[in-house]
Backbone as CSV, one residue per row, in Angstrom:
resi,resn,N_x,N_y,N_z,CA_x,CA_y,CA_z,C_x,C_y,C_z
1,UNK,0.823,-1.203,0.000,0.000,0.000,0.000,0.862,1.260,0.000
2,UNK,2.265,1.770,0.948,2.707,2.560,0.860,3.558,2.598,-0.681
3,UNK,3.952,1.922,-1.025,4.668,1.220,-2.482,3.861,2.771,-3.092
4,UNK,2.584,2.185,-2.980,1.631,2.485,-4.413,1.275,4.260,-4.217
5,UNK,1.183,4.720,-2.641,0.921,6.303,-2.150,2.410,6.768,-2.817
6,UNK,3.750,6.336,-2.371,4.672,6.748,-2.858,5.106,6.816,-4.488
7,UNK,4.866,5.690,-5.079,4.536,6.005,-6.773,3.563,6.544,-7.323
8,UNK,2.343,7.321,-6.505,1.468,8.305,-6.842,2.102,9.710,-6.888
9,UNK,2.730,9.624,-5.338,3.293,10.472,-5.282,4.440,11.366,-6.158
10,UNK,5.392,10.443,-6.683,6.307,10.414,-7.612,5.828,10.762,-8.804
11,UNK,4.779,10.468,-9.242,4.054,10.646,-10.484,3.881,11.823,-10.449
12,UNK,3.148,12.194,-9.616,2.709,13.852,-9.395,3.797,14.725,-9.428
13,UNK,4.432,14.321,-8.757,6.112,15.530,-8.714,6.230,15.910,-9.894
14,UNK,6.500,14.391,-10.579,6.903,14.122,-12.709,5.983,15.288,-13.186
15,UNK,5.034,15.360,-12.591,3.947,15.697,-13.584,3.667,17.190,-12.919
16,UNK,4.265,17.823,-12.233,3.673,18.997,-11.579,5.235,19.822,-12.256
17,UNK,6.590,18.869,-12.129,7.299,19.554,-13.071,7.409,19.873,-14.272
18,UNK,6.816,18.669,-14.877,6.628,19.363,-16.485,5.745,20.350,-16.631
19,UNK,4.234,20.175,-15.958,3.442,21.185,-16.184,4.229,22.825,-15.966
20,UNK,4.740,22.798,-14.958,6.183,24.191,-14.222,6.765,24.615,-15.219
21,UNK,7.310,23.386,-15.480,8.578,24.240,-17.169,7.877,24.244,-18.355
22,UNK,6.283,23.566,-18.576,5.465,24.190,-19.671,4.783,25.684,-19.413
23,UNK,4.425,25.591,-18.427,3.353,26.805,-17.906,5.070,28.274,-18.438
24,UNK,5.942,27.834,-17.381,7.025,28.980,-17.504,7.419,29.014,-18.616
25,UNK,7.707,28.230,-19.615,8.079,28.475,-21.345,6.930,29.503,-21.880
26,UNK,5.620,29.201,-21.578,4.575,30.052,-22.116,4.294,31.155,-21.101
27,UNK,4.653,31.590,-20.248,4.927,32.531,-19.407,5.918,33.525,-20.535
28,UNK,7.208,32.692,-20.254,8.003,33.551,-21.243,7.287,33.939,-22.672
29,UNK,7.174,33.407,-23.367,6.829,33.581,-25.050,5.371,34.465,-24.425
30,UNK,4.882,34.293,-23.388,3.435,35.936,-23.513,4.259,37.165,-22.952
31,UNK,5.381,37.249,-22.151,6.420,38.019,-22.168,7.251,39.080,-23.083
32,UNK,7.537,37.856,-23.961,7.784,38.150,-25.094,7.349,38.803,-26.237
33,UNK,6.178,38.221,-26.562,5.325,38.788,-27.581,4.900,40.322,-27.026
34,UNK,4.390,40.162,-25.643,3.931,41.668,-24.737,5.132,43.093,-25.376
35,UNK,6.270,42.300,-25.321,7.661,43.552,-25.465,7.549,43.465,-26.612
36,UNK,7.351,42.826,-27.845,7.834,42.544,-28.945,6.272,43.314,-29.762
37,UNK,5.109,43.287,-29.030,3.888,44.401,-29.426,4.242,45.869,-28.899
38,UNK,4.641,45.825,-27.721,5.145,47.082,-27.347,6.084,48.321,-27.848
39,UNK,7.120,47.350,-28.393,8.295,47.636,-29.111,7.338,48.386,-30.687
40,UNK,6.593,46.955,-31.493,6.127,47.778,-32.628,5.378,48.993,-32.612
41,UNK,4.710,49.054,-31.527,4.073,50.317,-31.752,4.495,51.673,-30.953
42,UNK,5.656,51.421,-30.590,6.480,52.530,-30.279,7.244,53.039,-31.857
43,UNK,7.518,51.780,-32.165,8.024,52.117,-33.345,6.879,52.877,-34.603
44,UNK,6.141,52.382,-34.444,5.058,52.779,-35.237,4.660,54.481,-34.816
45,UNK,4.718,54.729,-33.644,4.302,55.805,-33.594,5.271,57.158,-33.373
46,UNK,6.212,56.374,-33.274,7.731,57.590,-33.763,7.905,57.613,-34.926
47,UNK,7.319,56.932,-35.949,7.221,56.672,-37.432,5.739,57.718,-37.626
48,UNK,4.807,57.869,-37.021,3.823,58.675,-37.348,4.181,59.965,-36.970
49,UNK,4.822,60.472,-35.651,5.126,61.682,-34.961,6.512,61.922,-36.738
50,UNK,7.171,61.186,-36.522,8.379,61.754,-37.715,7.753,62.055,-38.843
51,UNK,6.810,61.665,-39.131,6.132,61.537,-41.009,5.658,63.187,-40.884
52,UNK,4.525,63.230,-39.242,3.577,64.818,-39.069,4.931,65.819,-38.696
53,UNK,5.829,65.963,-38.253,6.972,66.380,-38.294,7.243,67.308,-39.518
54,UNK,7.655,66.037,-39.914,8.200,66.230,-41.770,7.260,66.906,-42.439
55,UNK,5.981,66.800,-42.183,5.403,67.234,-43.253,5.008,68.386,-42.336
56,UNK,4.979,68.617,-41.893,4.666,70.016,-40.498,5.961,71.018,-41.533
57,UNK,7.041,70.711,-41.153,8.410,71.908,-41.851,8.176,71.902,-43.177
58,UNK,7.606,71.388,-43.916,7.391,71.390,-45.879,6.440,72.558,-45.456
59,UNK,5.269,72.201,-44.813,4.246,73.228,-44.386,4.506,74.398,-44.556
60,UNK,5.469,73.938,-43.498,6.009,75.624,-42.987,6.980,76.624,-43.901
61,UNK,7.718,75.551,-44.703,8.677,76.070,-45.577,8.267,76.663,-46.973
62,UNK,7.307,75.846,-47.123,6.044,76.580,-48.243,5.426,78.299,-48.030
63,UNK,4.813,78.227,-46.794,4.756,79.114,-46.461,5.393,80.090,-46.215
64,UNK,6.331,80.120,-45.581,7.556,81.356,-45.652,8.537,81.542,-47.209
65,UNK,8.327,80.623,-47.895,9.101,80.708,-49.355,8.070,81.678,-50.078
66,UNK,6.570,81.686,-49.442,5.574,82.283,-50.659,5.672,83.440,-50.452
């Protein structure tokens, strides 16, 4: 009887560690992706601020040339 509580037991460990280093792999990679969305739309929107920028001084340069 104890045989069989102790190879339950053992099982569970097996099985509570893999679930640990699956759960934490996908921990990481939603981590990841989080910085890696974050990142694009920082980028994206220093790409929009630079474009209204740019076209802000043509604006302006138009105007003072006329």
């Amino acid at each position: 009887m104890k045989l069989v509580v102790i190879k339950q037991k053992l099982e569970y460990l097996e099985y509570m560690k893999n679930f640990r280093s699956t759960e934490f792999k996908l921990l990481l990679r939603d981590e990841k992706s989080i910085i890696t969305g974050i990142s694009n739309m920082v980028i994206s929107a220093y790409k929009i601020l630079n474009d209204n920028i740019v076209n802000y001084v043509i604006e302006k340069g138009k105007f003072y040339s006329n």
